[in-house]
C-alpha positions in Angstrom: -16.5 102.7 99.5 -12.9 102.1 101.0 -11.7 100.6 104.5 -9.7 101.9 106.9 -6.2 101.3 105.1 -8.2 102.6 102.1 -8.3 99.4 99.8 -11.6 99.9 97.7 -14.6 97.4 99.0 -16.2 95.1 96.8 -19.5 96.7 97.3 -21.4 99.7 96.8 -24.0 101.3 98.7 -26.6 103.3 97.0 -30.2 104.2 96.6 -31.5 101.6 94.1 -32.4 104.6 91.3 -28.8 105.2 91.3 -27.3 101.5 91.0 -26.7 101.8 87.3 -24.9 105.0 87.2 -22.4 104.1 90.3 -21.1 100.4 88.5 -18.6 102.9 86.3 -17.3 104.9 89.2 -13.2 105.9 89.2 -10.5 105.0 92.0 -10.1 107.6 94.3 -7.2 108.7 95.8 -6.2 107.9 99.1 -6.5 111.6 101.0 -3.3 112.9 102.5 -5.5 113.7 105.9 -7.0 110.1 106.1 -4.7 109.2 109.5 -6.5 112.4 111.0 -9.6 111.4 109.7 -9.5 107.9 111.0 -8.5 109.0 114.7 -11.3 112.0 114.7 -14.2 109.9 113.0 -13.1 107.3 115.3 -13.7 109.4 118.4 -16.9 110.9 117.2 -18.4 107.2 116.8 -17.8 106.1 119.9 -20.9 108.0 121.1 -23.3 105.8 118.5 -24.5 102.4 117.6 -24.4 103.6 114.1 -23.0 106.9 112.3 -21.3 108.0 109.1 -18.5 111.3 109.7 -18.0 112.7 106.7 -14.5 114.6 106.5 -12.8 116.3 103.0 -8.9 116.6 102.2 -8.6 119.9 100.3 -4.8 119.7 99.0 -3.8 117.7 102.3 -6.1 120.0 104.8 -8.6 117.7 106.8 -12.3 119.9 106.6 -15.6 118.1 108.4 -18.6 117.5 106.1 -21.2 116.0 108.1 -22.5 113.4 110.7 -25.2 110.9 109.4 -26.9 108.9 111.6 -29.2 107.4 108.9 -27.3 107.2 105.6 -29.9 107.5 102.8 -32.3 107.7 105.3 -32.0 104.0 106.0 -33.3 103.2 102.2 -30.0 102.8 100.3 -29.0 99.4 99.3 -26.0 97.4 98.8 -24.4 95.4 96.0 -24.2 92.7 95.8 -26.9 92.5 98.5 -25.5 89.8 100.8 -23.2 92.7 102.0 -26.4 94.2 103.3 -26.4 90.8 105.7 -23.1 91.0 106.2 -22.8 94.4 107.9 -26.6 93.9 109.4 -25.1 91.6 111.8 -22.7 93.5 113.2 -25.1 96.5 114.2 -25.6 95.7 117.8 -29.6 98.0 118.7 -29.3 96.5 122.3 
């Protein structure tokens, strides 16, 4: 997981059957598109309290993968788990 000025986050969010095999994952680099991606994902999640738009740079061309609005079906887990606190108390239900 990266942020916005893609510097890599010092967590990861998976399901917990999958914890062990995403501790060895490779940098990724930073997609040609991700200035586009920001300023369209952006847009998209002003309409939500919550969503995940999921775009793809293929040799610098932006393509859209998906909108989640429950990413891993609200099961996945973060780690180190105070993360999971961390970004709980941001979401804003009311």
């Amino acid at each position: 997981i990266y942020d916005g000025d893609w510097n890599r986050m010092p967590f990861i969010w998976v399901g917990a059957e999958k914890y062990s095999e995403s501790l060895n994952t490779a940098e990724v680099p930073k997609p040609l598109s991700l200035e586009k991606m920001k300023k369209i994902g952006a847009k998209v999640a002003q309409k939500f309290k919550l969503v995940r738009v999921d775009f793809y740079d293929v040799d610098g061309k932006l393509c859209f993968g998906e909108i989640t609005l429950h990413h891993g079906s609200g099961r996945d887990k973060f780690f180190p788990e105070e993360y999971d606190y961390k970004y709980g108390e941001l979401l804003r239900l009311k």
